[in-house]
N, C-alpha and C positions, 0 to 999 in steps of 0.2 A: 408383678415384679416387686420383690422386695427391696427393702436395702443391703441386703448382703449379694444382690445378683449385678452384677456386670453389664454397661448395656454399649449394643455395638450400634450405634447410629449411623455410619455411613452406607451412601448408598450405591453399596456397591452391583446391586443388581443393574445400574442403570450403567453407570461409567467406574473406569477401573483407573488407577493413578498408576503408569507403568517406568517411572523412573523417576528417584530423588537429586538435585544435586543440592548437597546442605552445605550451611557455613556457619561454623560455630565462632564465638569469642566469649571463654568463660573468664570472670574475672572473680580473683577466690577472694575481695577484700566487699564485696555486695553480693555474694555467690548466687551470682544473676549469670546468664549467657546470652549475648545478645546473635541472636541469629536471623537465618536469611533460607528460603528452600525456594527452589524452584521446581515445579511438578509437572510433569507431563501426563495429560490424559488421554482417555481413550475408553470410545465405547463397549461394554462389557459384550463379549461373542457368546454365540448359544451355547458353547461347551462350559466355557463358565458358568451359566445360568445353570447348568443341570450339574453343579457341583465337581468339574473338570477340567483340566489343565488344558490348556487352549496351543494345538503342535502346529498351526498354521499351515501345515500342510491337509487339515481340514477346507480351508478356505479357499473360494475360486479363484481363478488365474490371475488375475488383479487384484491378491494378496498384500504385494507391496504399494501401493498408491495411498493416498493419504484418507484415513477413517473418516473424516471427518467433512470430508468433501460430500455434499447435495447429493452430486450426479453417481457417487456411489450405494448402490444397492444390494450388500450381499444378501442373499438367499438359500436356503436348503436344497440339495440338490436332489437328486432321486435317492440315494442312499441317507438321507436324515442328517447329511453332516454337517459343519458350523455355519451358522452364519451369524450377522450382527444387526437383522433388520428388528424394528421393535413389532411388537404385536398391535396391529389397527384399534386396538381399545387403550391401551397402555398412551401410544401417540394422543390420542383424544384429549386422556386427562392430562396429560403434560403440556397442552395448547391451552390449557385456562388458564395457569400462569407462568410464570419464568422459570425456566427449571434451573436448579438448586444445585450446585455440589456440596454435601455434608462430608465432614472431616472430622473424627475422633479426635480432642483434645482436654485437656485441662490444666488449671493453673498455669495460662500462660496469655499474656498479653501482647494484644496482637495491633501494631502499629500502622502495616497498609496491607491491601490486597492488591495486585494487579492484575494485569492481562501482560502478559508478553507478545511483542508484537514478533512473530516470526513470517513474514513473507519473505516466499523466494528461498528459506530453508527446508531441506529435507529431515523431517520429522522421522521417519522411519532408521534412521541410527540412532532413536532415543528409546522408539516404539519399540521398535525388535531386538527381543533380548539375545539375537543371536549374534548382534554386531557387541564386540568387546568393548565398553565404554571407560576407555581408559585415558581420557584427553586432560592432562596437568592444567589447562587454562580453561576449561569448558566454563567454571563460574564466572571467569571476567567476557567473557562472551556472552554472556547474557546477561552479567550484567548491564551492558556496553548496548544491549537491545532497546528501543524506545517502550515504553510501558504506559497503560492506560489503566485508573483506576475503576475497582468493580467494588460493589456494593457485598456487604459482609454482614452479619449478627451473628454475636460469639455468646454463647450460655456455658453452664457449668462442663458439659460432655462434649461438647461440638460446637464448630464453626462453620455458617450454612454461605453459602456464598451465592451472586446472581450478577446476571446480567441483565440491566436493565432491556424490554423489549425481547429478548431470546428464551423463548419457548421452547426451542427443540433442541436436545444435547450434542446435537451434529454441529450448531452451529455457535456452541459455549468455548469459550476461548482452550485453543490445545494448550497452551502452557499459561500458567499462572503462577506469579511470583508472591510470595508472604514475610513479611517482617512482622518479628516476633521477638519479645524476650521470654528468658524463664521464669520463674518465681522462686525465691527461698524456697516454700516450701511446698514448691512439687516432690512429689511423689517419684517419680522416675528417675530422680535423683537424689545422690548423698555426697552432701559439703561437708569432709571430716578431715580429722586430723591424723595420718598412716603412725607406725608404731614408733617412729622417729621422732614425731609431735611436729611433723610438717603438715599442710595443709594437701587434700586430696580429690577428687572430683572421681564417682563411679556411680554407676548405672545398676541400682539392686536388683533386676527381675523383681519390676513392682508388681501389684495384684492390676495394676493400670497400665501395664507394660511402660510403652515409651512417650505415653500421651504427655505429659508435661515438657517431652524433650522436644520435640516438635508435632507441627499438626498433619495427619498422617488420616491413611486407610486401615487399621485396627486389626480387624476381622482376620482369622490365619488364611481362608481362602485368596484375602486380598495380597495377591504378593507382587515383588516389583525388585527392580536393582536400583545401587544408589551408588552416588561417589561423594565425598566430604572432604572438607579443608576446616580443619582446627585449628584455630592460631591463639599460641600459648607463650608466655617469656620463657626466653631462653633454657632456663633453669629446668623443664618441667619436660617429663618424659608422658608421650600419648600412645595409647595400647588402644585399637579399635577395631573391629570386624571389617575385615576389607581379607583382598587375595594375598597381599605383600606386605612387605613391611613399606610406613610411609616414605613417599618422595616429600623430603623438607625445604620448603622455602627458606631461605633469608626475609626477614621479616614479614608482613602481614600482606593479605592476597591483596588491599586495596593498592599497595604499595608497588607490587607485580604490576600493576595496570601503567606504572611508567616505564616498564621495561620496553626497549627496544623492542625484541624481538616478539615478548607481546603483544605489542602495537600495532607488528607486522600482521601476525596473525588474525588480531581483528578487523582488521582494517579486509579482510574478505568477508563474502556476503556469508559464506557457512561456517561452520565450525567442527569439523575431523575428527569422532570422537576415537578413531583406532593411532589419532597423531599422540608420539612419546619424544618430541627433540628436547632433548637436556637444554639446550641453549634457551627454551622458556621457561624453566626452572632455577636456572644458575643466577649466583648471588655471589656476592664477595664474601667467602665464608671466614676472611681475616678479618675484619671489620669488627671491632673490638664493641664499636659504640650500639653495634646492633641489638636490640632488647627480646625480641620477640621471632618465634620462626613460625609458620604456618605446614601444618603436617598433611598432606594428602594422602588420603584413600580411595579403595573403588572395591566395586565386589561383581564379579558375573553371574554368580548363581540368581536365579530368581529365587528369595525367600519373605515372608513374611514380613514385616518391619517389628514388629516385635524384639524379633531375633539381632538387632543394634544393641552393640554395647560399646562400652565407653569408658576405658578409665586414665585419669590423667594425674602425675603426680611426680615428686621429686624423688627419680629413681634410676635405679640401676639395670642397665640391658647386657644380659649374659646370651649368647651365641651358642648354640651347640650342634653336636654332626646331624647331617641332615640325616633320612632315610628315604631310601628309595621303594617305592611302595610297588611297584609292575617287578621288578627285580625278585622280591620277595615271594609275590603269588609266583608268577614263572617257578620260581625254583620248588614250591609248596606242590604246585599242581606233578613235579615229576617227580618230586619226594614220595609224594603220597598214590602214584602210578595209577594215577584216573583213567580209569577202563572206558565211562561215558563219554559218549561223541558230548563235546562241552557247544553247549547251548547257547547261541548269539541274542541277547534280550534288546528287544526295541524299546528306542527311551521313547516313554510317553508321557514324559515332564514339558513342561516350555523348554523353547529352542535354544536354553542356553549352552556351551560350551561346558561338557559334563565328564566327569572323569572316565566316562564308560567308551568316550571317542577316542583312541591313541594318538590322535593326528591332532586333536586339540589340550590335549594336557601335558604335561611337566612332571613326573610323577619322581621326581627329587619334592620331598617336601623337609622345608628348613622347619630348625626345632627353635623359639628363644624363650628365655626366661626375666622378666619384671619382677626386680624387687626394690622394698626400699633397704636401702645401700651397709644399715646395720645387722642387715641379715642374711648378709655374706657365707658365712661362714656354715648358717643354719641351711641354706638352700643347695649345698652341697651332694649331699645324696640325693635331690630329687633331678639334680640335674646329669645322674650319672643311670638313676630308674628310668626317666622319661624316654628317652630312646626306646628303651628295652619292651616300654608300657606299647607305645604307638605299634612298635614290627608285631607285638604281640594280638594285638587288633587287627594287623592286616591279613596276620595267618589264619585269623577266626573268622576275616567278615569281608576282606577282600582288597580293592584297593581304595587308599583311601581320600574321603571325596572330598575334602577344602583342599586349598591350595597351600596353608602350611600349618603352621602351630604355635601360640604363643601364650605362654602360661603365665599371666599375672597372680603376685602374694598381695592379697588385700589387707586393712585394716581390721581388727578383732571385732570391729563393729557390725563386720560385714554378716548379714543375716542368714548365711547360708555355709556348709561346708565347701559347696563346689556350683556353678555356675560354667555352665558351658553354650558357646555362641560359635556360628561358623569363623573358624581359624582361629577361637580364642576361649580361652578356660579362665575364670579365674579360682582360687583358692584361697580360703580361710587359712591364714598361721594355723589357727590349731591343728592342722593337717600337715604344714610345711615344716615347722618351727619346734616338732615336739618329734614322739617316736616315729620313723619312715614306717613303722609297720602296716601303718595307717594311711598307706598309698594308694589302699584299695580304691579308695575315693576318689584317686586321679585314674583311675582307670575305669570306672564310673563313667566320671566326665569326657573321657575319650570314646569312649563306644553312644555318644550323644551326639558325636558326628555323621554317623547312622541310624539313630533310633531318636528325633529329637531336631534335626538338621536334616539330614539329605533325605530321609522321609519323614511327616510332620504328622501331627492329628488334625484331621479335618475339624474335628470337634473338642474344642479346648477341655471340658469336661472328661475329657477317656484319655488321661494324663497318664496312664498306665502303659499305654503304645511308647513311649518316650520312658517312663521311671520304669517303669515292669518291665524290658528289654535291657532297660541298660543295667539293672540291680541282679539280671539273672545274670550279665556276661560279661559283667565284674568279675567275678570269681574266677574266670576262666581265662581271663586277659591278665587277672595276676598273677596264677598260678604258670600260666606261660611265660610271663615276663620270670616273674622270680626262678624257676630252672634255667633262660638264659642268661639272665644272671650271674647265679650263681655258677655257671658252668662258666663264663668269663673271668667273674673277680676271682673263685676258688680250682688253680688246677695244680694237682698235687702233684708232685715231682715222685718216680717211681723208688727212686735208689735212698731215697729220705726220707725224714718224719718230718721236717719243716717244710709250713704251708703254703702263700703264693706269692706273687709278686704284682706290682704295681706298675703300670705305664701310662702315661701322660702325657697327651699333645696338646697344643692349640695351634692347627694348621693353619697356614698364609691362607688367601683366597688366590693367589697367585702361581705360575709355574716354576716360582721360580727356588722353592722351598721352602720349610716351615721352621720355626721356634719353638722349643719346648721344655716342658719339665720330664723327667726321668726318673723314678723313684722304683724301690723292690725293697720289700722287706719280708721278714721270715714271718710266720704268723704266729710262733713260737714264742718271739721277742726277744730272743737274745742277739739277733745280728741285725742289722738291717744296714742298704744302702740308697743313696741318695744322689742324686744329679741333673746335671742341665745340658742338654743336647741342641745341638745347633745341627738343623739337618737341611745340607743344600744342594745344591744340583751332581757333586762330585764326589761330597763327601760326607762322613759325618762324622762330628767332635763332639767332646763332652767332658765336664770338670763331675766329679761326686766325693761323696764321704761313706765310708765304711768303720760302721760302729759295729763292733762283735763282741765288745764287751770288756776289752782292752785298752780304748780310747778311740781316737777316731781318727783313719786316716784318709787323708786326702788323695784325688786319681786326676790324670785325665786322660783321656784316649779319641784315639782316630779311627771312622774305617773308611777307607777308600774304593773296595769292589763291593757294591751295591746285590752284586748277585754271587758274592761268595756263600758261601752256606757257613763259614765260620764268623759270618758277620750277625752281631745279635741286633745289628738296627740296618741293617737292606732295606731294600725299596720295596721291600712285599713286607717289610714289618717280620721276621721268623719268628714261629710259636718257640724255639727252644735255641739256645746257644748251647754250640759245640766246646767241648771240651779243649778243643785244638784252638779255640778265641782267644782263649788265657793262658796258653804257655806261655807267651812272651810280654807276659806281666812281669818276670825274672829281670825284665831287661829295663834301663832307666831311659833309652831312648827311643822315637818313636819307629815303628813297624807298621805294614802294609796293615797290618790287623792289629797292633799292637796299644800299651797300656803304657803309660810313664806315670810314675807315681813321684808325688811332691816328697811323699815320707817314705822311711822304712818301710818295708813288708807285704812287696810285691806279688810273694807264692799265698798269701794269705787271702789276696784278695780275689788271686783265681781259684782258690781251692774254694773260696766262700761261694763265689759265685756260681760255679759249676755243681759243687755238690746240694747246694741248699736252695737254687731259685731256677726256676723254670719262667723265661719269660713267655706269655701269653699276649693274643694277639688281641689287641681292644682297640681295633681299627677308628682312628677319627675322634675318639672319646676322651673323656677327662674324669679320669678317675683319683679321684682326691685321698691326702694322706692320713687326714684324721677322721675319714668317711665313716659314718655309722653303719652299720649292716641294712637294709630296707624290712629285709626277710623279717629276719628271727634274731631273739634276744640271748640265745645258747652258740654257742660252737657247734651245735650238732648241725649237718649240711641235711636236706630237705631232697622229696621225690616225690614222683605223682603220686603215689600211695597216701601220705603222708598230705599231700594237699587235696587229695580226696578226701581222706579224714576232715580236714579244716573247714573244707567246705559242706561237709554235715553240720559240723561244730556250727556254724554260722549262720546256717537253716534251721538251727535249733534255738540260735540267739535270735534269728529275725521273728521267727514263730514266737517264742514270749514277747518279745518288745509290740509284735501285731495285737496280741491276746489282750498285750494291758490295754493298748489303744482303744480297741475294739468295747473294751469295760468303759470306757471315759471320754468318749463322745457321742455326737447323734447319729444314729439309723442313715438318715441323709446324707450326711459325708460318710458312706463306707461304703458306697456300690461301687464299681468299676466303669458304670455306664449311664450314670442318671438321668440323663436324656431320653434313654433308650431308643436314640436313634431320629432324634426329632426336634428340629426347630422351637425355641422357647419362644411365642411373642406375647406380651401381653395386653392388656386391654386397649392402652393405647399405640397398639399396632406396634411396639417396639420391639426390635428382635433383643435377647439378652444370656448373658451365660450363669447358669445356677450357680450358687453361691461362688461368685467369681472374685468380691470381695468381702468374703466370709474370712475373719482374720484368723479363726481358731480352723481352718485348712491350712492355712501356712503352715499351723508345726507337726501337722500329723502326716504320717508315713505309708497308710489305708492303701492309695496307687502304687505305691513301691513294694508294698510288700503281697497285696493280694496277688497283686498281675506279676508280680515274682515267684507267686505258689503256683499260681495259673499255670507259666511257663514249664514250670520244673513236672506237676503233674503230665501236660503235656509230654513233656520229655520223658516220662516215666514210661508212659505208653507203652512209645515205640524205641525206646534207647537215644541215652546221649546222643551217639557220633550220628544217626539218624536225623534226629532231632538240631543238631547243631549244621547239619550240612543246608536241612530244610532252611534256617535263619539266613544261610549266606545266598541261599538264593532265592529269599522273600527280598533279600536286602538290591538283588540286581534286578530282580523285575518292578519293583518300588519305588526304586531310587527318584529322586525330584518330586515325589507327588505327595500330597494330602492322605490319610488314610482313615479309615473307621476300626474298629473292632470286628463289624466284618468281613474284611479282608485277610484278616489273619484267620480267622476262625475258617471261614472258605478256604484257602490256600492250604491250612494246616488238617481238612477233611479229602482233599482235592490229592494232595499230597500223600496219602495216607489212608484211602479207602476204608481198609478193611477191619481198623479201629472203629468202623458205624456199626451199631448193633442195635436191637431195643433196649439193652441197657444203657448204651452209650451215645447219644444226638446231640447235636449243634443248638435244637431247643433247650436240652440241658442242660449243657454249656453255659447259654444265654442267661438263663435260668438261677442256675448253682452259682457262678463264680461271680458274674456280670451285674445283677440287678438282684441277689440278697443281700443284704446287709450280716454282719455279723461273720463267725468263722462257721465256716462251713465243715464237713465231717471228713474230705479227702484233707483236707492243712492238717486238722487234728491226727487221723491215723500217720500221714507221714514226717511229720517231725513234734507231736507234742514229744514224744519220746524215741531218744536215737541209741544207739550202740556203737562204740568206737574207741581204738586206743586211746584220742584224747579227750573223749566223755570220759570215761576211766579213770584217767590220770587225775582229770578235774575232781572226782569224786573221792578219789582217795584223798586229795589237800582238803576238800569238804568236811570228810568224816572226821579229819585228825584236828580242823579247827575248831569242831563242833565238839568233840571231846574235851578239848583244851578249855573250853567255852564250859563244860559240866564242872570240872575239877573247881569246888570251891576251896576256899583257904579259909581255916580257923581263924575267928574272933580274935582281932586283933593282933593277924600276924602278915605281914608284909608279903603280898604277890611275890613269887620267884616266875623270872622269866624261865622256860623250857626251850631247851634244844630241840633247834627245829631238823628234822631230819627226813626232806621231801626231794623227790626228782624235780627239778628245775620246771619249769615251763617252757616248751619249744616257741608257741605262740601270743603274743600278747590277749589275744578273740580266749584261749584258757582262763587267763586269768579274769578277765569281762564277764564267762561263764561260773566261776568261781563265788565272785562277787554280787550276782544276782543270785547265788543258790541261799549266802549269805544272809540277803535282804530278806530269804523266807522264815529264820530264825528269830523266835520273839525278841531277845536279847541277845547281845552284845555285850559282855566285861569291858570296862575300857581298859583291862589288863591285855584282853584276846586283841582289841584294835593295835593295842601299842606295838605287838609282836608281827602286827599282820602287814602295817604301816611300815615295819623296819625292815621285816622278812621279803617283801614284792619288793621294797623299795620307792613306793607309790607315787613320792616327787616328782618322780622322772619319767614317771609309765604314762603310754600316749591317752589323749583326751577320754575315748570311750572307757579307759579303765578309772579314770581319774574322776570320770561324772559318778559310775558305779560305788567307787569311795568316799564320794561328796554325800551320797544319799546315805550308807554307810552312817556315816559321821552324825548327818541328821538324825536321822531316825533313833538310833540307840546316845543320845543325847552327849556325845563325846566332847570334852572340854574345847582339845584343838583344832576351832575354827579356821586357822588358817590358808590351809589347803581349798576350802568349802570357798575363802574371800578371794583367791586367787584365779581359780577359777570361773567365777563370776565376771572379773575383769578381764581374763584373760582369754579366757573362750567362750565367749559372749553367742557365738552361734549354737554351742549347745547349752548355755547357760538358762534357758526362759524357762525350762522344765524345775531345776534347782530351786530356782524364785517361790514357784507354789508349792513346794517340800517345806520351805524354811516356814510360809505362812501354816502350811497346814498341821505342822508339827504342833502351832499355840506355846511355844514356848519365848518368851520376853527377849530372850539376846537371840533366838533367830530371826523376827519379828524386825528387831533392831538392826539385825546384819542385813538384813534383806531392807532396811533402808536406808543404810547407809553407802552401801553397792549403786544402788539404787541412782541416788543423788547426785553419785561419784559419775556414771559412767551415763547416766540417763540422755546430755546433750547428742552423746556420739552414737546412740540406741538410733535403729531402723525402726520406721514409723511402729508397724506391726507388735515388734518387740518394744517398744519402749508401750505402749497401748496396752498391752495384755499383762506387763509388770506390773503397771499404775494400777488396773483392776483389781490385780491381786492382791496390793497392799493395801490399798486406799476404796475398793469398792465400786461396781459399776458408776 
């Protein structure tokens, strides 16, 4: 084992840790958290052992009784199935001393270990993850339990714990309690400051996952449910992986333990984990003098601990329509007039409460969005794409398996574009904050609720099960989001040339009716109108303005019959208002359907409305007035042709971006499978995962992109819709479990027979894609070179800049700028392509930059085009830095690559810009990234 390999210490072969209940308390002025877990164990079953999810219904008929008792004995029965007895040699050597429980941890000091004393409690609503563990007080119940302490040694990786006298794991205490704090400077976390200059607390997806957050079972095999209470001042908004959004205490959980109704509750001998009475959560929420609230969560899925995230900070919670994901397939499945008798799949995950049961899910899932509160205005289009991204994934992959959705905007520091955990995403600004075009990325992060979350890699190493899934069906979740879309925001009215109208609600949670904005304007820009709807159980009012270009006049109106068809805001929301709505805008008083106008020029504002806006139905949604487009940066409206094309474009940009990689690291990091299917231990018996904290894998893309070629040649085969049908129901027979490479490969031969040839085997496979390094000869034949309108297009702005770029100018005569005279770009992924073809040119004029800078507009153009300009600027040695320094601060998740452009250039004021970036932003730098800059300036 080197130092770049990962080592998983716990021992999980022996006992399994099957439920968390944590308690955090971060304070951002010592950015320590002083926390609290309690763990409940349990002896590992032979399903487990043989790398398998353990469905309990393996087990003999005294399944439920407690593990851990003597007189229990499970055994295999005639059919090989679980049991939990040890092997007569294994028992041996665990009689020579005190068996051990090992716990993956680091950087975190550890204050007591205990024993919780639970007699006369039924363990098995903690043990069985089929009991919903949802109980608001469940901490102060244990902690409220007498505790004895147990003997502990903590090293660098792990905390080994024992019972004095106890040799056998049956008889090692079931629940154990640990006080701990964090350290500055664990790794599992990041003490920063968000883009308001507040302070902020989040969870990076370390290379050490969540060992400094607390001490845990590592391994993805080891998985388990948890629930958590954060108590944070008042001020501070907490985003965390759990089913719901948090239930909030009035101050801190220790302070709950004098509630009445608390009191009552402990004061019996168990503790109820399916009890929800509000009345042990309630707090005087008037209470001005109150400092601090305590957040609760809970999660039923069994998953990994890993998969914890965390981010807490001074921010803002936006709310948006939910979707209803069972609604969606239903209507998908009769759209699409499925001929196959549809196939009932057995879960063979653990027994928890899994979207595939109708009887145990909810399948409204709420959408929210976190941001800090100055970027308002920026997080507008994502909160009008999101919806559209999510229905888009469920028509591709089925229904969808967390419980809801919550998209936090992190800090620029944040080391990644996207980050996704069950029921919660988070997101880089440079994603949010710049062009929407570049949404793709949140749709990424959504399809990792299936590829990534609801089915995991058994083997952290084949990170491609997760990035190679989700990078293939990206493409195909945008391009469906973006048509419905667009077919909402843009519906052109038949009898005119002005284009759509706007509508806006934020509906009550109640029946009793909602508040909202109203707005419609021409796309044209010459008219538009404006207003505010009050809509309630009888009727619905409204004040607006109507600008046409004359001044602006003010309206307001009523409608009364909900189900007239001349009504343009009924209770079904009408796609279009009748012509007959607005005759009695003539009139200055009110009418059953009628208009009063504050000002002059009543026919004005029905002729306006009738001839130039069609309103359109954007049920639930919040569709904003100075919203960016997501799509596209032209007028021209987009179709699956057209996104077919972009999606070559973009297998033609992943293909070079793979090609360079593939030039500029090692052999090692570029297999798909480097295990090849096999336990790493090393000499001293340690299991570990290859270069698992290898920091120069952080920035490379090898898994995203191979097992993104992988997929698509797959898909080549046998056809798209073929291919795409197989994914949705790899994704229903899979769901909850661990998976290998094998599984896909099997299922997608299994699936597909008659693709097996002598030319074409699963040794091949193995072979070709899995375990060479470098680019193989199918990547190259299908996208080194593609054909398409907007290769094409691309090439034609190529050739003409490349011209412009020969045209020298006489000795001592002043550059004249040329009229640029080019078709637009539909997609920003063009102009990316544009810009690498670019980079292939020895030189650059800084006369052709200046033109090119002005001509794109490159300020404003989203991150991936703006890095492509930074290297630009580099390389052909352009005076104006500025763009190059901005970048550097401001999109810091793609910025690490730019660092070693400026050094390798060897030019004096790069050298200097790259340390003085450097300097600037180095404190708020992720470990990794601030590691591999210093390198590069300053030298291993």
């Amino acid at each position: 084992m080197s130092d770049h390999d990962l080592p998983l210490l716990s021992n999980i072969s022996d006992i399994r840790a099957r439920h968390y209940l944590i308690q955090l308390e971060p304070n951002f002025h010592t950015k320590v958290i002083q926390g609290k877990v309690f763990i409940f164990f349990e002896p590992t079953t032979s399903c487990e052992k043989r790398g398998k999810c353990c469905t309990r219904d393996c087990l003999c008929s005294d399944s439920g009784t407690n593990y851990f008792r003597k007189s229990t004995e499970h055994v295999k029965d005639s059919d090989g199935q679980c049991s939990i007895n040890e092997p007569v040699s294994r028992m041996k050597e665990m009689m020579d001393k005190d068996f051990e429980v090992i716990l993956d941890c680091c950087d975190i000091k550890m204050s007591s270990v205990t024993e919780v004393i639970c007699e006369g409690i039924d363990l098995q609503q903690y043990l069985h993850p089929y009991c919903p563990r949802v109980c608001r007080t469940a901490i102060d119940f244990w902690c409220s339990r007498n505790q004895v302490p147990l003997q502990y040694t903590v090293s660098s990786w792990c905390i080994r714990i024992w019972k004095e006298g106890i040799k056998n794991l049956r008889e090692f205490p079931q629940v154990v309690c640990i006080t701990y704090e964090t350290t500055p400077q664990g790794k599992s976390l990041l003490w920063r400051n968000d883009v308001d200059g507040n302070p902020c607390l989040f969870t990076p997806a370390a290379v050490i996952n969540n060992r400094s957050l607390l001490p845990c079972q590592d391994p993805p095999t080891a998985m388990a449910t948890w629930q958590a209470w954060i108590t944070v001042s008042k001020e501070y908004t907490v985003s965390m992986t759990g089913d719901s959004r948090p239930v909030t205490y009035v101050s801190s959980v220790e302070d709950i333990m004098n509630n009445t109704a608390t009191q009552k509750h402990m004061d019996k001998d168990f503790c109820f984990i399916g009890m929800e009475e509000d009345a042990l959560c309630s707090g005087d929420n008037t209470n001005k003098e109150v400092s601090k609230f305590c957040h609760y969560y809970y999660t039923t899925m069994v998953l990994p601990i890993a998969t914890i995230a965390i981010a807490i900070g001074k921010w803002k919670i936006k709310v948006l329509p939910t979707v209803n994901s069972k609604d969606l397939s239903e209507r998908i499945e009769k759209g699409e007039q499925i001929k196959a008798i549809k196939i009932k799949y057995t879960c063979c995950h653990y027994e928890y409460p899994c979207h595939m049961k109708p009887e145990l899910w909810n399948y409204e899932t709420p959408l929210t969005l976190v941001y800090p509160p100055s970027c308002g205005a920026s997080i507008k289009p994502l909160s009008s794409f999101l919806p559209y991204a999510l229905k888009a994934a469920i028509r591709l992959l089925g229904i969808y398996p967390c419980r809801r959705l919550e998209v936090v905007i992190l800090p620029p520091c944040f080391g990644s574009l996207g980050l996704a955990s069950p029921n919660l995403i988070f997101l880089s600004p440079s994603i949010v904050l710049d062009d929407p075009s570049t949404y793709i990325r949140l749709a990424h992060e959504i399809s990792h609720a299936w590829f990534g979350i609801v089915i995991g890699a058994q083997d952290w190493t084949e990170e491609w099960l997760s990035e190679g899934f989700a990078t293939y069906m990206e493409d195909s979740i945008y391009g469906e989001a973006a048509l419905a879309y667009q077919k909402d925001k843009y519906t052109f009215s038949e009898h005119t040339s002005y284009g759509s109208s706007h509508q806006e609600w934020e509906r009550a949670d109640d029946k009793k009716g909602c508040k909202g904005k109203v707005r419609a304007y021409s796309k044209c820009g010459k008219s538009s109108l404006s207003g505010v709807a009050d809509k309630g159980p009888v009727d619905t009012r409204g004040c607006g303005e109507l600008n046409h270009g004359q001044g602006i006049q003010r309206f307001e109106y009523v409608n009364t019959r909900y189900d007239s068809k001349t009504s343009g805001l009924h209770d079904k929301y009408a796609n279009a208002i009748d012509e007959e709505c607005f005759t009695c805008c003539k009139h200055t008083e009110y009418t059953e359907d009628g208009v009063k106008l504050l000002k002059e020029g009543p026919s004005e504002v029905g002729k306006f409305l009738h001839k130039n806006l069609v309103w359109y139905e954007t049920y639930n949604s919040q569709v904003l007035e100075e919203e960016k487009d997501f799509l596209i940066t032209s007028c021209k409206a987009v179709n699956k042709e057209m996104l077919s094309n972009l999606s070559s474009l973009r297998a033609h940009i992943r293909y070079r971006t793979l090609a360079s990689e593939l030039e500029n690291s090692t052999e090692e990091l570029q297999t798909l499978r480097p295990m090849q299917g096999k336990d790493l231990v090393g000499a001293d018996g340690v299991t570990y995962v290859k270069n698992g904290l290898n920091v120069e894998k952080a920035f490379l893309q090898v898994h995203y992109l191979k097992g993104y070629f992988l997929l698509k040649f797959l898909s080549k085969l046998v056809g798209s819709t073929e291919f795409n049908a197989m994914i949705k129901e790899f994704v229903s027979i899979y769901h909850g479990q661990l998976i290998l490479s094998k599984h896909v490969l099997d299922h997608f031969t299994n699936t597909f027979p008659h693709v097996i040839d002598k030319d074409f085997t699963q040794e091949r496979l193995y072979r070709i894609w899995l375990h060479q390094p470098g680019l193989n000869d199918e990547i190259k034949e299908m996208y080194e070179n593609i054909s398409s309108d907007l290769v094409s297009e691309v090439r034609q702005h190529y050739l003409f800049w490349e011209q412009i770029n020969k045209s020298k100018k006489k000795p001592g005569q002043a550059a004249k700028k040329v009229k640029v005279e080019l078709n637009a770009f539909i997609f920003p992924d063009e102009l990316v392509l544009l810009l690498e073809y670019l980079l292939q040119l020895p030189k650059l004029s800084k006369n052709t930059l200046s033109q090119i800078y002005e001509h794109y507009n490159m300020k404003d153009q989203c991150g991936d085009v703006r890095h492509r300009w930074c290297e630009l600027v580099i390389k052909n040695n352009y005076d104006d830095l500025d763009e190059v320094e901005r970048f550097l601060v401001k999109d810091q998740s793609m910025g690490v690559y730019l660092f070693g452009e400026l050094i390798i250039s060897r030019k004096i004021k790069h050298r200097q810009l790259a340390k003085k970036v450097f300097s600037k932003i180095r404190k708020n730098m992720d470990e990794n990234s601030q590691l591999t800059v210093f390198n590069m300036i300053y030298g291993e």
